[in-house]
N, C-alpha and C positions, 0 to 999 in steps of 0.2 A: 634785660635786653641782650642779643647778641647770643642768648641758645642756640645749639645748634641739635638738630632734627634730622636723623636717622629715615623719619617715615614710616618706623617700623614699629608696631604697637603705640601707635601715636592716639593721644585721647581725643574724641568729640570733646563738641559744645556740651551736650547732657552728660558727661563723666564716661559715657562706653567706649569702650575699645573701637577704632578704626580697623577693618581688613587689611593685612601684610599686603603692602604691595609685591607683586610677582617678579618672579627673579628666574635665573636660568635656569639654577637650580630645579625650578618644577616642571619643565619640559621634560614629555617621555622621553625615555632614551633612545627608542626606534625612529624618533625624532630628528635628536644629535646625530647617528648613526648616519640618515641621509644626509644631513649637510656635512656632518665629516668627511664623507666619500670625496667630495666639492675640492678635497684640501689637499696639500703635499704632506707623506709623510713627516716630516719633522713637525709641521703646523699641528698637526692632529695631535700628535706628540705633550706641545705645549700645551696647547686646550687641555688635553687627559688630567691634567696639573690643577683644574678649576677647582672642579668639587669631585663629588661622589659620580652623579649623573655622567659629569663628561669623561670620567675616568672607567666607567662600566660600558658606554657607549662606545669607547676608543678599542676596547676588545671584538665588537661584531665581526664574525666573519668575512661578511660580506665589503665590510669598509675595507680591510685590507687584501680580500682576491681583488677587486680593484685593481691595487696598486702593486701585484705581483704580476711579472712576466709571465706570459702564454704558457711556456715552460716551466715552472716551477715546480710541478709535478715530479719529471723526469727529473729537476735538477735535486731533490730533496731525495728522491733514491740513489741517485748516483753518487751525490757529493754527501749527503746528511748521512746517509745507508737507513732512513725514517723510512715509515710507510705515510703518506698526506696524510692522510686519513688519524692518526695519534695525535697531528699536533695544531694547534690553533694557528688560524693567519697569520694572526702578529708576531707568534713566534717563529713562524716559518721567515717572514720578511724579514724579524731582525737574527735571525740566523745566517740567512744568506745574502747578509750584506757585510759579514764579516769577512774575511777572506780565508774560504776553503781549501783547503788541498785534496788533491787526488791524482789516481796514477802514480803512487809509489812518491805522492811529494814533490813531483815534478812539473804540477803543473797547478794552474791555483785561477779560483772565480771567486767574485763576488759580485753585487750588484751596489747600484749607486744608490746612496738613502735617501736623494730626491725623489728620482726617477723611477726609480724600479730598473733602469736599463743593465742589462749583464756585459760584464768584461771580462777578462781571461787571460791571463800570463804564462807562456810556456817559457820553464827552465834551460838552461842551455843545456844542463846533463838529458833532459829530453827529443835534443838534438842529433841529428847523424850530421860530426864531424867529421873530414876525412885525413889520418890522421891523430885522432885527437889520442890514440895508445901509446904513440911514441913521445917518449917525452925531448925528445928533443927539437921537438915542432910546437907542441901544446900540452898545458897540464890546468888543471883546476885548482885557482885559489882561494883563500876565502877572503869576504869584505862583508864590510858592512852598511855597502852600498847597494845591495841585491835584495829584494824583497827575500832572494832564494839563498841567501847570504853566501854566494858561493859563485865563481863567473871562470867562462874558458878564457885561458890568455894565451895566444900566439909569441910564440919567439920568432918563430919566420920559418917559412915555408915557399913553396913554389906555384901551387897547387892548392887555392883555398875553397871549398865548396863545404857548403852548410846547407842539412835538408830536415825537412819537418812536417811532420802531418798531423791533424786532428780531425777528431769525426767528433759530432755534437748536434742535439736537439739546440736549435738558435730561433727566441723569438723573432717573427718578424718585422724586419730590419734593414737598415744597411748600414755595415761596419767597413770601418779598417783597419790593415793590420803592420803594424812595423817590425822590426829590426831595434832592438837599443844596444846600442855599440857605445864603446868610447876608445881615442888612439892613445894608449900611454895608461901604464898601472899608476892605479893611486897609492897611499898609502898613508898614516898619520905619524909626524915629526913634533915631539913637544906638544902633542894635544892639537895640532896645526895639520889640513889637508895640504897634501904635497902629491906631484904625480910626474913619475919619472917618465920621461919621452924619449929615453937614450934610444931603445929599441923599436920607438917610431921610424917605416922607411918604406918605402914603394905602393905607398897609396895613391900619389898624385900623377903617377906616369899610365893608369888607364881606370876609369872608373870600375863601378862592383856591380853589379848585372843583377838585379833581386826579379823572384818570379812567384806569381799567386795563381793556381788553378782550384778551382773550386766543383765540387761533384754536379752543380747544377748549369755546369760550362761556360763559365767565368774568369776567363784568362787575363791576367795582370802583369806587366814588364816594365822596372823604371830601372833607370841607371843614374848613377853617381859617385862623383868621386867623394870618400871619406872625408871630413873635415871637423875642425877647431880641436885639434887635440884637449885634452886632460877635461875634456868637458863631455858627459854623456848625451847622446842623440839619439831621438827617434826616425830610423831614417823611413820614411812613410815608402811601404810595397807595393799597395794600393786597396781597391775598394771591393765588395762585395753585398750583392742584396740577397737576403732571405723573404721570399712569399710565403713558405708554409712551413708553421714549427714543426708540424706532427711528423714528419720526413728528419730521418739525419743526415747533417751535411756533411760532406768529407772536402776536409781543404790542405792543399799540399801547397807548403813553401818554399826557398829556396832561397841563397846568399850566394854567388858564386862571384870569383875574379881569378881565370885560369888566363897565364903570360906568363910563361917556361921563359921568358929573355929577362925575366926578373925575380930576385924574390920579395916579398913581405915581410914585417910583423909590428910587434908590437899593438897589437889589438885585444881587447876587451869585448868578450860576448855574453851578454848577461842574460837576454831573453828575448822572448815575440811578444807584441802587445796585440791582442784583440778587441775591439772596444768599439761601439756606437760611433759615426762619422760624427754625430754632433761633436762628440768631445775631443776630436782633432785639435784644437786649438791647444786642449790641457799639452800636449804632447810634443810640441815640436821641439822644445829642448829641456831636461830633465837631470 
């Protein structure tokens, strides 16, 4: 009393073998394939982990252009320097969900391993600072707070204007794009974050003017004044929609706060964020 039974090679009444009850395992794979499609990257991921079946099924091509952006074409010549055509889906998707650089390192994509949605970080050295030669206005430090491990720091100046362009195949979308700034250099004390604020000063006597012009005439203008020193902020520029990937889009940005009756400094400029409006939320303070 009290055996326990599998199911599996279980005897009849007259001594013969019973039929295997059926398992996942014996589902075609072009089977799997379609219901995987059904799934989020990472889900599909786990399943591949079953057996044999869902681990050959998790390979079809078709399950993972799915789950690749419009673009991915353009983005695996650009950013991979691949031809499509050499590499499998899935390695295309988990390639370019790591975070790529291009442009001389100055600029970096990846996509999100849910979604498939693409983001894009531009460097500050890929920035036109005006200024940023003299070092007695600004110079580049490094940190290890920068994805780009490296951020422009203001001593002070009179005359701040910060400009940026990028052109890019963008599935379509609507994104935004920030500013991540912080007032006050950091630095580590005893293995302890610490951020000096001495050369914080004339932030608060007029706000900073940011601008977003986009090639498919998409004009953006927010103002604000800088805030919460020693803490990095995403100061949100504004928004932009994309209808058609197959077109590139040129988008020009902008940082300005010109007031010759003051000066500034002590600012951190680390980069631009371009990313999906959905994931707004990730962003407002960082």
């Amino acid at each position: 009393m009290g055996a326990a039974f599998s199911g599996l090679g279980a005897e009849s009444n007259d001594g013969g073998s019973l039929p295997s009850k059926p398992s996942l395992g014996d589902l075609p794979e072009n089977c799997i394939s379609s219901i995987l499609m059904y799934l989020d990257p990472p889900e599909i991921c786990k399943l591949a982990r079953l057996n044999r079946a869902f681990h050959g099924a998790s390979w079809a091509d078709f399950v993972w252009e799915s789950k690749l952006p419009s673009n991915y074409k353009f983005l695996v010549r650009k950013i991979l320097h691949e031809s499509p055509e050499n590499l499998a889906e899935k390695e295309i998707y988990a390639r370019l969900c790591r975070p790529n650089r291009f442009d001389n390192d100055t600029k970096e994509v990846w996509l999100d391993k849910r979604s498939g949605k693409v983001s894009i970080s531009i460097s500050s050295k890929a920035l036109r600072i005006t200024g940023i030669d003299d070092r007695r206005y600004w110079n580049y430090i490094p940190t290890e707070e920068s994805r780009f491990q490296t951020v422009a720091y203001l001593h002070q100046i009179w005359w701040v204007e910060i400009l940026g362009e990028l052109e890019l195949e963008f599935p379509p979308g609507t994104y935004s794009l920030f500013f991540r700034l912080q007032l006050g250099k950091a630095s580590k004390r005893f293995g302890r974050r610490v951020c000096n604020l001495d050369q914080v000063h004339g932030w608060d006597i007029k706000p900073v003017r940011f601008q977003l012009s986009v090639s498919n005439g998409q004009p953006a203008i927010s103002e604000c004044y800088l805030c919460d020193p020693g803490s990095w902020v995403h100061y949100h520029v504004g928004d932009f929609v994309i209808e058609n990937h197959s077109i590139p889009t040129k988008i020009k940005f902008s940082m300005i706060q010109i007031d010759c009756t003051h000066i500034k400094g002590g600012l951190c400029v680390d980069s631009v964020l371009i990313c999906p409006s959905e994931f707004r939320e990730r962003y407002k303070k960082v």
